[in-house]
C-alpha positions in Angstrom: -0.9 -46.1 3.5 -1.5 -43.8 0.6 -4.5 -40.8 0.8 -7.4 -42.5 -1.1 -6.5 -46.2 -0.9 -9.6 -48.5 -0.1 -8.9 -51.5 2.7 -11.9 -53.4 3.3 -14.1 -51.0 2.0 -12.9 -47.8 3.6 -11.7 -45.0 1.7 -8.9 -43.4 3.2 -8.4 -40.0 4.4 -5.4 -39.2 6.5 -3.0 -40.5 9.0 -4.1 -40.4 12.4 -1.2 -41.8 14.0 1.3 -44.3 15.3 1.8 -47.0 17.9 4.0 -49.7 18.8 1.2 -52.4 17.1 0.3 -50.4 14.1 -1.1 -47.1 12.7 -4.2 -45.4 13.0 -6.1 -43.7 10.0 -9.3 -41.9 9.4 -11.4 -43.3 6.7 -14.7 -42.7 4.8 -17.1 -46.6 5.1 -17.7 -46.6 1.3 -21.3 -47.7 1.6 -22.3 -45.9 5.2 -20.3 -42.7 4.1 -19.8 -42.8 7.7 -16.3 -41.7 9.0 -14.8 -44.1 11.1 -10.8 -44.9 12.5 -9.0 -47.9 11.0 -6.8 -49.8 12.5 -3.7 -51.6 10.8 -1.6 -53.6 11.9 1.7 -53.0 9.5 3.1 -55.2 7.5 6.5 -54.8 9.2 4.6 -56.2 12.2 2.7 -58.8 11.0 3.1 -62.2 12.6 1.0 -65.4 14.0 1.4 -63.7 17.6 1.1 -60.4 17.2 -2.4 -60.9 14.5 -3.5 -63.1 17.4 -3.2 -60.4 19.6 -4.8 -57.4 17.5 -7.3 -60.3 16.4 -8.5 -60.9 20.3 -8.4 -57.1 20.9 -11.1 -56.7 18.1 -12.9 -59.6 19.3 -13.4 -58.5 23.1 -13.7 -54.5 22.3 -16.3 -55.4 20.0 -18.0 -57.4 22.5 -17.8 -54.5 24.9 -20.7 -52.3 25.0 -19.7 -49.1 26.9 -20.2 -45.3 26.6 -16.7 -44.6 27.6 -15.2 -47.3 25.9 -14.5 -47.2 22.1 -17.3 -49.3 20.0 -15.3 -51.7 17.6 -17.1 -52.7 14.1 -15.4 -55.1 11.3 -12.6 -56.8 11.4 -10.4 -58.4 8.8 -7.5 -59.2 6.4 -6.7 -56.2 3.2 -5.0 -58.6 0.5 -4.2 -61.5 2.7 -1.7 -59.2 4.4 -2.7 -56.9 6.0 -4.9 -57.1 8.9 -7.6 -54.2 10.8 -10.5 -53.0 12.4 -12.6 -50.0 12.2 -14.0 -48.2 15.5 -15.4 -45.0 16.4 -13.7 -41.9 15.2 -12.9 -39.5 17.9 -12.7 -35.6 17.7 -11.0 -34.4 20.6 -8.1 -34.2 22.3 -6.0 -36.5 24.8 -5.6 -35.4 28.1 -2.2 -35.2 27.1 -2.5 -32.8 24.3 -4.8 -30.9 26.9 -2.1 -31.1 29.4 0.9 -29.9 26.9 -1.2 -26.9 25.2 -3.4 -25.7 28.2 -1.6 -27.0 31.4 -2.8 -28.7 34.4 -6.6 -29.2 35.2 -8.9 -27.8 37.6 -9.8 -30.3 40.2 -13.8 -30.5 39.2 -13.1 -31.0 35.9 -10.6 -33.6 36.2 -12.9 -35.2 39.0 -15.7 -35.1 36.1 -13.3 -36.4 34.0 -11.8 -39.5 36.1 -15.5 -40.2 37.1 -16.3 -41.5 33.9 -13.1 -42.6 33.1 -14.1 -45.0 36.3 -16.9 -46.1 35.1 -15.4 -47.7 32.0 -13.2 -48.9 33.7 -15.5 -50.8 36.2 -17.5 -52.3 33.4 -14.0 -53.4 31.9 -13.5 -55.1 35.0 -16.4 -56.7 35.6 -16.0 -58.3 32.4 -12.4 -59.4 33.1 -10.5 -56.8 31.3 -7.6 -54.8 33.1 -6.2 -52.1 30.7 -2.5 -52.2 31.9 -1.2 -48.8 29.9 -3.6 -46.0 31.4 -2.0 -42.8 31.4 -3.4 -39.2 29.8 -2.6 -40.3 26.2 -5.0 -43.2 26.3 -7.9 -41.0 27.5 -9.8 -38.5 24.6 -12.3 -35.6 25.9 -14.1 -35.6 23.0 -17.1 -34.4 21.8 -20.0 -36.4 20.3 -22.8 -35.1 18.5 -22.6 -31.5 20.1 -21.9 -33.4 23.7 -18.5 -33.4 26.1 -17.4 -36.9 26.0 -14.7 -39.2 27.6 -13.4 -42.0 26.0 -10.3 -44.7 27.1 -8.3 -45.7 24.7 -5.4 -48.8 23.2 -6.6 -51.6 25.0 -3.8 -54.1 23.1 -3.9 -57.8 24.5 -0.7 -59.1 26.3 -1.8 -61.7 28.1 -5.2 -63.6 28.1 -6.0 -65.7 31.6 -7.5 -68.9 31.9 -9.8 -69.6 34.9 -7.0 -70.1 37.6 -5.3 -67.1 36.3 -2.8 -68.8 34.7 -1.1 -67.3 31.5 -2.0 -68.8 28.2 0.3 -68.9 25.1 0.0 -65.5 24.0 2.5 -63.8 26.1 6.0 -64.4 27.5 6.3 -65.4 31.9 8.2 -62.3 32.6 7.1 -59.6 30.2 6.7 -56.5 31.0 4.0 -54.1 29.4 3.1 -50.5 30.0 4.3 -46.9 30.0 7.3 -46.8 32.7 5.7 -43.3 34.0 1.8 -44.7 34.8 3.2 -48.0 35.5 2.2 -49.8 39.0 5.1 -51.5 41.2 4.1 -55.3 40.5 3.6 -54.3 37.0 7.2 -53.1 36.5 9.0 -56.3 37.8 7.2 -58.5 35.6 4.8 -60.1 38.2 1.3 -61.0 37.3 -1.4 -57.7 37.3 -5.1 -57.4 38.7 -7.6 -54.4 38.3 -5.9 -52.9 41.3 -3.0 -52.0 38.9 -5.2 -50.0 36.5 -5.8 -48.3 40.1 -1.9 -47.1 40.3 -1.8 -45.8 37.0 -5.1 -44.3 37.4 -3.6 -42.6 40.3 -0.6 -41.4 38.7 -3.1 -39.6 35.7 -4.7 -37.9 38.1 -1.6 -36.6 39.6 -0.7 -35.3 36.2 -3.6 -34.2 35.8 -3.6 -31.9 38.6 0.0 -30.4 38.5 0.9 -30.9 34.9 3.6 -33.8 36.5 4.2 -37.2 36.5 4.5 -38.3 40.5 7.6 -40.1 39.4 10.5 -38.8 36.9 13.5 -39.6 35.5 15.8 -39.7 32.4 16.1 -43.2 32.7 13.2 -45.5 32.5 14.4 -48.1 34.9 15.0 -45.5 37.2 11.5 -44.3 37.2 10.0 -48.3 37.2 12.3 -48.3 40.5 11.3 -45.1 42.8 7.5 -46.7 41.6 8.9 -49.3 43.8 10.7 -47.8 46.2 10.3 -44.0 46.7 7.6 -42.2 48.9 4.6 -41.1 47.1 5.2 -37.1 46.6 2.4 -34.5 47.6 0.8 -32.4 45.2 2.2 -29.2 47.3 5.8 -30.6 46.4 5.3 -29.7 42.1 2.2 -27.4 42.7 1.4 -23.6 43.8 -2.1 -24.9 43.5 -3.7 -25.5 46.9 -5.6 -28.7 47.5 -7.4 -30.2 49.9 -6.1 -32.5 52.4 -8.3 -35.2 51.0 -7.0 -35.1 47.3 -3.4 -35.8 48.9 -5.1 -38.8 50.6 -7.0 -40.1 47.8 -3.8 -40.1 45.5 -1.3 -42.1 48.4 -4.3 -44.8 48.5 -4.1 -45.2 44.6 -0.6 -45.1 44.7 -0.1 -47.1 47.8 3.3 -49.8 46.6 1.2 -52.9 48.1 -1.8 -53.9 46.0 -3.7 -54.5 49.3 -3.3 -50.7 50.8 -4.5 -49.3 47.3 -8.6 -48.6 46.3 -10.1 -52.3 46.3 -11.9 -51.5 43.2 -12.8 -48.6 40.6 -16.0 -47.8 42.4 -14.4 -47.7 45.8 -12.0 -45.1 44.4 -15.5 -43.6 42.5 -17.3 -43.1 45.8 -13.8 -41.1 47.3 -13.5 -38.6 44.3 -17.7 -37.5 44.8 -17.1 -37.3 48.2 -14.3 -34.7 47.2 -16.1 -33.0 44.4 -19.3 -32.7 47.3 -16.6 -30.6 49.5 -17.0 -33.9 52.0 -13.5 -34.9 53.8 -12.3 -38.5 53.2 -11.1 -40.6 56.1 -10.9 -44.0 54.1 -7.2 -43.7 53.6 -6.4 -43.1 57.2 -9.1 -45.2 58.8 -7.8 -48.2 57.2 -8.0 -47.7 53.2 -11.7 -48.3 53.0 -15.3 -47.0 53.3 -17.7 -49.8 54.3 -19.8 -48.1 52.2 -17.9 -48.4 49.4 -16.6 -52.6 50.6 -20.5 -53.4 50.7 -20.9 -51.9 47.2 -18.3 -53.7 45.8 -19.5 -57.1 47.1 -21.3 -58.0 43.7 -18.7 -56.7 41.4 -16.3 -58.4 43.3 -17.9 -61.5 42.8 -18.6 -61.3 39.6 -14.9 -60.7 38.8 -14.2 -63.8 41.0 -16.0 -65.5 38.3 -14.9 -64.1 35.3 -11.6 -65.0 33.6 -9.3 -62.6 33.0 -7.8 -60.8 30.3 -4.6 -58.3 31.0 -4.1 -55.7 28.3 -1.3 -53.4 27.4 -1.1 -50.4 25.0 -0.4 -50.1 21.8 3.5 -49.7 22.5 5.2 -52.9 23.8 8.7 -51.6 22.6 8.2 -48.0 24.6 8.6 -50.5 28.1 12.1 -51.8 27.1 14.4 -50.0 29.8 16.5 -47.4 28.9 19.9 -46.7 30.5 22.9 -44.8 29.9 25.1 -48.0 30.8 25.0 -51.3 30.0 26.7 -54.2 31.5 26.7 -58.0 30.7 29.1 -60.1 32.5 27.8 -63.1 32.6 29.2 -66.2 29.5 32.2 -64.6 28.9 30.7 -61.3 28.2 29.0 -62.9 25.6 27.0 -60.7 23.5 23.5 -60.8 21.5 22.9 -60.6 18.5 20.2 -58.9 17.2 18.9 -62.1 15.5 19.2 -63.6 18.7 16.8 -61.0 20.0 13.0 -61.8 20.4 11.9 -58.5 21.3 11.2 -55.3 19.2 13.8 -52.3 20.0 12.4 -48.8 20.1 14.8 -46.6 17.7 14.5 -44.0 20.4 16.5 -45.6 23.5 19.8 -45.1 21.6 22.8 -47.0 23.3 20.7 -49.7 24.8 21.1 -53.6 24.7 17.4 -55.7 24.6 18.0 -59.2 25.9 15.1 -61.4 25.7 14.0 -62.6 29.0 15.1 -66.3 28.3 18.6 -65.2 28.2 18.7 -64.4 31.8 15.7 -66.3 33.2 16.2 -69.8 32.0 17.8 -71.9 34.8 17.4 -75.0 32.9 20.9 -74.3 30.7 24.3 -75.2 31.9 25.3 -71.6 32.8 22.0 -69.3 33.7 23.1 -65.4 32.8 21.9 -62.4 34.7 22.9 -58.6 33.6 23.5 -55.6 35.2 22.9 -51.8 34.4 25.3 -49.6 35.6 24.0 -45.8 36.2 25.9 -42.9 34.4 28.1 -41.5 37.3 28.3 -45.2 38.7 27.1 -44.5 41.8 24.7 -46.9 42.0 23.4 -50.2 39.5 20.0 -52.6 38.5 20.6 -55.8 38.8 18.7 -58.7 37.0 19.1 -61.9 38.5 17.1 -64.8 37.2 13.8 -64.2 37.9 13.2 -67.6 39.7 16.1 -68.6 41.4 17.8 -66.8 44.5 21.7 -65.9 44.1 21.5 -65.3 47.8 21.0 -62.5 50.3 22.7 -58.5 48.8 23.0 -55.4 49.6 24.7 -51.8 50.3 27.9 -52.4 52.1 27.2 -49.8 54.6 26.1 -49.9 58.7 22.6 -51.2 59.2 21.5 -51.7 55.2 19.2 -53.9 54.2 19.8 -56.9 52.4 17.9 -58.5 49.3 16.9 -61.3 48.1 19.3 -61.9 44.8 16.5 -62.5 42.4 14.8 -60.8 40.1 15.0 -57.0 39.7 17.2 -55.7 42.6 18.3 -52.0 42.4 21.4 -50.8 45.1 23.7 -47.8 45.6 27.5 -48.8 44.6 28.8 -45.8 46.8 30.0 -48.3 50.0 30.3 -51.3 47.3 27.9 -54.2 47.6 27.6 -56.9 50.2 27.2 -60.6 48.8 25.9 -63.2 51.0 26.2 -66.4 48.7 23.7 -69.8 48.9 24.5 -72.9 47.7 22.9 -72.6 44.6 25.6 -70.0 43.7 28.3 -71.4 44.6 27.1 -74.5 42.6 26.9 -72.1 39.2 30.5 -70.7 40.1 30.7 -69.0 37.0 27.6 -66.5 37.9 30.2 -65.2 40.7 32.1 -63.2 37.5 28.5 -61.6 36.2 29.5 -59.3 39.2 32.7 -56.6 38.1 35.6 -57.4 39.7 35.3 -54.3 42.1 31.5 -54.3 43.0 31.3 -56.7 45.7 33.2 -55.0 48.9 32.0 -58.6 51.4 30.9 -61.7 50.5 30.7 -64.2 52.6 29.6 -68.1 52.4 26.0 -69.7 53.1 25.7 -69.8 57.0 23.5 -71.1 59.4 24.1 -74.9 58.7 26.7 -77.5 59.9 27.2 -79.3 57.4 30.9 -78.1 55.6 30.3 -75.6 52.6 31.4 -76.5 49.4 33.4 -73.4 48.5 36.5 -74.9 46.7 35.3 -75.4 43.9 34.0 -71.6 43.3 37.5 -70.0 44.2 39.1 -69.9 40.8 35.8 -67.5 39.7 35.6 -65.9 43.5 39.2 -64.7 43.0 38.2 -62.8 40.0 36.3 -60.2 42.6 39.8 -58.5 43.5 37.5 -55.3 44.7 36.5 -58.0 48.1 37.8 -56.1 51.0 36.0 -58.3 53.7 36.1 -62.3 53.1 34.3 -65.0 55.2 34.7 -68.4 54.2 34.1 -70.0 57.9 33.1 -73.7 57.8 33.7 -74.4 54.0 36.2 -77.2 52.7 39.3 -74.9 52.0 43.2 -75.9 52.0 46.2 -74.8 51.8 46.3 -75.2 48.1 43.8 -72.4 48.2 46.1 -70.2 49.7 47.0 -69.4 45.8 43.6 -68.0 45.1 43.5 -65.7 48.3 46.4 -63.7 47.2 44.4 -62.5 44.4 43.1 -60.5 46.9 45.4 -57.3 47.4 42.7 -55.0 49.4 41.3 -57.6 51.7 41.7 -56.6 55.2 39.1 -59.2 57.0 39.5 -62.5 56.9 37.3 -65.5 58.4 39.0 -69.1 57.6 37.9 -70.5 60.9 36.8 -74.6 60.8 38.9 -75.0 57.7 41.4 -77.5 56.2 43.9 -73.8 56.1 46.5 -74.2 58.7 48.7 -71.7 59.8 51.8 -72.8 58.1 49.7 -72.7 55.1 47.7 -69.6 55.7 51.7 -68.1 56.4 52.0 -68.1 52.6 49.4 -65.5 52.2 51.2 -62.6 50.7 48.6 -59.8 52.4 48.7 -61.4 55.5 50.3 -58.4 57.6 47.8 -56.2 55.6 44.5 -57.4 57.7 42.8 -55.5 60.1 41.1 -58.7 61.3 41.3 -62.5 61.6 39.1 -65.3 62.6 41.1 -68.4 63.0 39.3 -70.5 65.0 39.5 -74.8 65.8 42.0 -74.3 63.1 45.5 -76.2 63.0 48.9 -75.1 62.9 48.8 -71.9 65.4 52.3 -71.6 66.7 52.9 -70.5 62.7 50.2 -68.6 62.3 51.5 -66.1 65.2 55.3 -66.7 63.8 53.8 -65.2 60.7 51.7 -62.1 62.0 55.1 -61.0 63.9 55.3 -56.9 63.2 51.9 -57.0 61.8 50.8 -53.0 62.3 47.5 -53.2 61.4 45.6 -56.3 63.1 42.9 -54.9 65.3 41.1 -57.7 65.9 42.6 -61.9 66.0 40.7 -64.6 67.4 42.1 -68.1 67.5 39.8 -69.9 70.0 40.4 -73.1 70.3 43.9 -73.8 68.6 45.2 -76.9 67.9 48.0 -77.0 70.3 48.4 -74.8 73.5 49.4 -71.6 73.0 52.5 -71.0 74.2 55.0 -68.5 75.6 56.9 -67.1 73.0 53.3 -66.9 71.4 52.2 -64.8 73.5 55.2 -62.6 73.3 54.9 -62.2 69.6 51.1 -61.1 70.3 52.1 -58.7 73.1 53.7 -56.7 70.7 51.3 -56.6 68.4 51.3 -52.5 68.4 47.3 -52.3 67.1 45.9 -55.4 68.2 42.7 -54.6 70.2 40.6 -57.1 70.2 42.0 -60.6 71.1 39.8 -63.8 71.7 41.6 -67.2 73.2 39.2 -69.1 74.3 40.1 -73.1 75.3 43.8 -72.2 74.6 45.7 -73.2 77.4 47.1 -70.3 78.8 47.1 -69.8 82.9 47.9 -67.4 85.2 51.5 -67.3 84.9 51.3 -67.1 81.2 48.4 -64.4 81.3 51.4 -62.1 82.7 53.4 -62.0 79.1 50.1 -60.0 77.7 50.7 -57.3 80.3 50.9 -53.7 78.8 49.9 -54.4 75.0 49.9 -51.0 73.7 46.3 -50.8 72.5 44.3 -53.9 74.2 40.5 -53.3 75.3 39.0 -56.6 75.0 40.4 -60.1 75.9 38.3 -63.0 75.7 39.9 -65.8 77.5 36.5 -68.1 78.4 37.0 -71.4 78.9 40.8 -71.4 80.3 42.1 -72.2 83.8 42.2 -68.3 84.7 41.5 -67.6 88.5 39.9 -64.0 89.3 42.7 -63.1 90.9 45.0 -63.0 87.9 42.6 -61.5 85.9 42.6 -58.6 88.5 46.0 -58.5 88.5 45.6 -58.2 84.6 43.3 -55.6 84.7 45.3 -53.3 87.3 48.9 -54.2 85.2 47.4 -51.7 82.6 47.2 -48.8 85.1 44.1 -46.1 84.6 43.0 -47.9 81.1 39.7 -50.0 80.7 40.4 -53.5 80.0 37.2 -55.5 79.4 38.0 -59.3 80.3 35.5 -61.6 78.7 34.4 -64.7 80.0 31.2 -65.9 77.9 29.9 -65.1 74.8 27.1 -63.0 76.0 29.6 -61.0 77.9 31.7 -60.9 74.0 28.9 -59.6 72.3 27.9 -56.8 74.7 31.4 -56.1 74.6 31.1 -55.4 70.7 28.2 -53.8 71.1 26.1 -56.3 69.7 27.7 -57.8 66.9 25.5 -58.8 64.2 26.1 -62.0 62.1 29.0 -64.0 63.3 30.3 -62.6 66.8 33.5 -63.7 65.2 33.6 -61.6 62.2 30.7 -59.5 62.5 30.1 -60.0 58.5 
């Protein structure tokens, strides 16, 4: 707006500034001559939600009545377009202006500081108001009539609760509001806040506060919403020279304790810690159990008058500064299928160039024919974000590496693509083939079908978009409905070199067919039919380390056994209930690198196996007669003592 224009009966002065819900200006009230700060909501901006949203932030700062917080006064429309509100003018500075010009703060000031900054923010709460975008920019130290003043700042609606703490229609399921460097763990993945995430990013302040450094930093902003999740909480002896006591350390890890539950209970509970502190008193709460009883007994009434109150979650003035910035972007899923930007529904901040902004409909609505998820891909593409649909499971993932944890495929799932992934499909996936090519073809390293059941899994129909992975190196499709005919779609697979077909329709003549047979390291083809062309086929196979085929179809027989004998790798080789005796035991003598035969279940007396065992001179030869003798064998094989997957 133009120096000197009148809105409402303010006379303007100058441009304050600028937020992601409208600008800021200083104006004379033409009747009080009392300079005030306008609010105005742009005309760019300007629609039924978002004058709903500055409406009901007018409404319930004006009903506030706080020394900390800013006082609110009229509210209305300039030329049936434009809407504001006036409120105190501040003259001062942010913290974060203090914190770029003059550097970090001394610890009694910034306790002095936080203190009231606390109090605010405990009234707030009691009234059913959590902030959601504290950080140093939205706190002034000010000063009012000659007097140091604090004062918080940008309390911008996002969602308003009803009295089950439900969302009502102002706001998106799914959202996600806040500035990615002060924002709590629960708040980043889109899940539903309480005061005790004003707590977090209360506790990231004050760590900025002190060191002049965010705990948490990045170049990408999903990066830094992730090691919120996932990385340890730093030390202030880590970015500082400054030495602090013991207790300061201890006071930040509570606030910014990942679990809600280990964090301060309340703004006075963390109130009573900082005193103690600024008194030269230890603290003990964090390591005692993350509580004073002084401080749980105080709390009591506040807490139930919060019980009692409905309540409203606010963000900052910036909703576009939360859309996550990356230097990769992926979308696999439709076809590739790309957005328009009149297909978007959320504002993109000119400042996170390169980036795509889906709305979160596109990948969270399971009620279309083909749900969409997306993935973003880090710059040296050593490791990926993954955002499945926020409220269905894909299945179990992970790193494809010894001992790694796997995750639920849901939601906002960030994993190292050093080892390639592991992919542990449910039925609800393989039902929504098509999700299988949201992956690129060489991310997923195993993948193996829904286990635990025995009922046959429906894999068949998921093959023509599961052979699109060519990067699968380890395959387990035990127990599903496959044929022969599927044979076609395993070829596809030129760097697989584990394979699990056991309890399928595959036989071995088909299963001969597969043109990378003689390239696997290991086999499971167990209670499966056709085995005397199975073995024809693996003949001069120098890579198979490990074959099971327990339980054949047929006996096996003796010029099976030759074939196997001369199997130059094989290692590992299970037979259990396959018909072989003592006599026929004899053609497996001296296999060039055998350690472990399982022959449980055949008509084997001790004294062959002796015999067996001595026939390979001064090497080991572990004989294995039940499973729990197999698995200690393996060394404990996790998942499927067959594959090991």
């Amino acid at each position: 707006m133009p120096e000197d224009s009148i809105i409402g009966g303010f006379k303007i002065i100058s441009l304050i500034g600028i937020g992601g819900m409208g600008a800021v200006y200083l104006v004379e009230h033409m009747s009080l001559r009392r300079r005030l700060a306008l609010k105005i909501l742009t005309a760019e901006l300007v629609n039924e939600q978002s004058w709903q949203r500055f409406k009901a932030e007018a409404k319930i700062l004006g009903a506030l009545s706080h020394p900390t917080l800013v006082k609110v006064y009229d509210l209305g429309i300039h030329a049936q377009a434009i809407p504001f509100y006036s409120m105190d003018y501040l003259n001062g500075r942010s913290i974060e202006e203090i914190l770029a010009d003059d550097g970090p703060i001394d610890l009694e000031t910034t306790i002095d500081i936080m203190l009231e900054v606390l109090d605010g923010l405990a009234y707030a709460h009691r009234n059913g108001i959590v902030h959601r975008d504290l950080k140093p920019g939205n706190i002034m130290y000010c000063t009012i009539d000659g007097a140091k003043a604090v004062k918080v700042l940008d309390f911008g609606i996002s969602k308003l609760m009803d009295h089950r703490g439900t969302a009502q229609a102002m706001t998106v399921a799914g959202d996600v509001f806040g500035s990615p460097f002060y924002m709590s763990p629960e708040q980043s993945r889109g899940e539903g806040v309480d005061p005790r995430a004003d707590i977090y990013s209360i506790g990231c302040t004050l760590f900025e506060m002190l060191t002049g450094f965010v705990p948490y930093e990045h170049k990408s902003s999903i990066e830094i919403m992730l090691m919120h999740q996932e990385a340890d909480i730093p030390l202030l002896a880590e970015v500082s020279d400054i030495e602090f006591s013991p207790s300061v350390d201890l006071v930040l890890a509570k606030c910014l304790a990942k679990s809600p539950d280990a964090r301060y209970q309340s703004a006075k509970e963390l109130a009573l810690d900082l005193v103690r502190i600024k008194e030269g008193k230890a603290v003990h709460a964090y390591a005692k159990g993350f509580a004073q009883r002084g401080a749980i007994i105080a709390d009591k009434e506040d807490a139930a008058q919060e019980n009692s109150t409905s309540t409203i979650v606010l963000s900052g003035l910036a909703v576009a500064t939360l859309i996550v910035s990356c230097s990769l972007f992926y979308f696999w899923a439709n076809q590739q299928k790309r957005i328009s930007k009149s297909q978007a529904k959320a504002p993109v901040n000119a400042n996170f160039d390169g980036d795509h902004v889906l709305p979160e409909s596109e990948f969270t609505d399971l009620t279309t024919a083909k749900p969409v998820y997306f993935a973003v891909v880090s710059k040296d593409g050593m490791s990926a974000t993954f955002k499945f649909p926020s409220n269905q499971s894909l299945g179990q993932i992970g790193c494809d590496a010894a001992n790694n944890t796997m995750f639920e495929a849901k939601s906002l799932v960030h994993l190292s693509l050093k080892d390639g992934l592991k992919l542990q499909a449910n039925n609800y996936l393989l039902e929504h083939p098509s999700l299988f090519e949201g992956f690129r073809p060489n991310e997923i390293a195993c993948l193996s079908a829904p286990s635990g059941g025995e009922e046959i899994i429906k894999v068949k129909p998921a093959m023509p978009h599961i052979c699109k992975l060519t990067g699968i190196t380890r395959l387990d499709l035990q127990l599903s409905n496959l044929d022969d005919s599927d044979v076609t779609h395993l070829n596809k697979f030129t760097r697989l070199n584990s394979l699990s077909l056991s309890l399928t329709e595959i036989t071995g003549n088909g299963l001969s067919n597969f043109q990378h047979l003689k390239n696997l390291h290991k086999l499971s083809f167990n209670y499966n039919n056709g085995i005397h062309e199975l073995v024809a086929a693996l003949a001069g196979s120098e890579n198979l380390d490990e074959l099971s085929i327990d339980s054949p179809d047929k006996p096996i027989e003796a010029e099976d056994l030759q074939r196997l004998a001369r199997l130059k790798n094989l290692s590992f080789l299970s037979m259990q209930n396959s018909g072989i005796n003592d006599k026929s035991l004899e053609l497996l003598y001296g296999m060039p690198r055998l350690t472990t035969l399982n022959i449980n279940e055949c008509t084997i007396s001790n004294a062959a196996i002796e015999k067996f065992k001595k026939s390979y001179g001064g090497r080991k030869i572990e004989v294995i007669s039940t499973e729990t003798q197999l698995l200690k064998s393996k060394g404990g094989l996790k998942g499927d003592p067959e594959t090991g997957l």
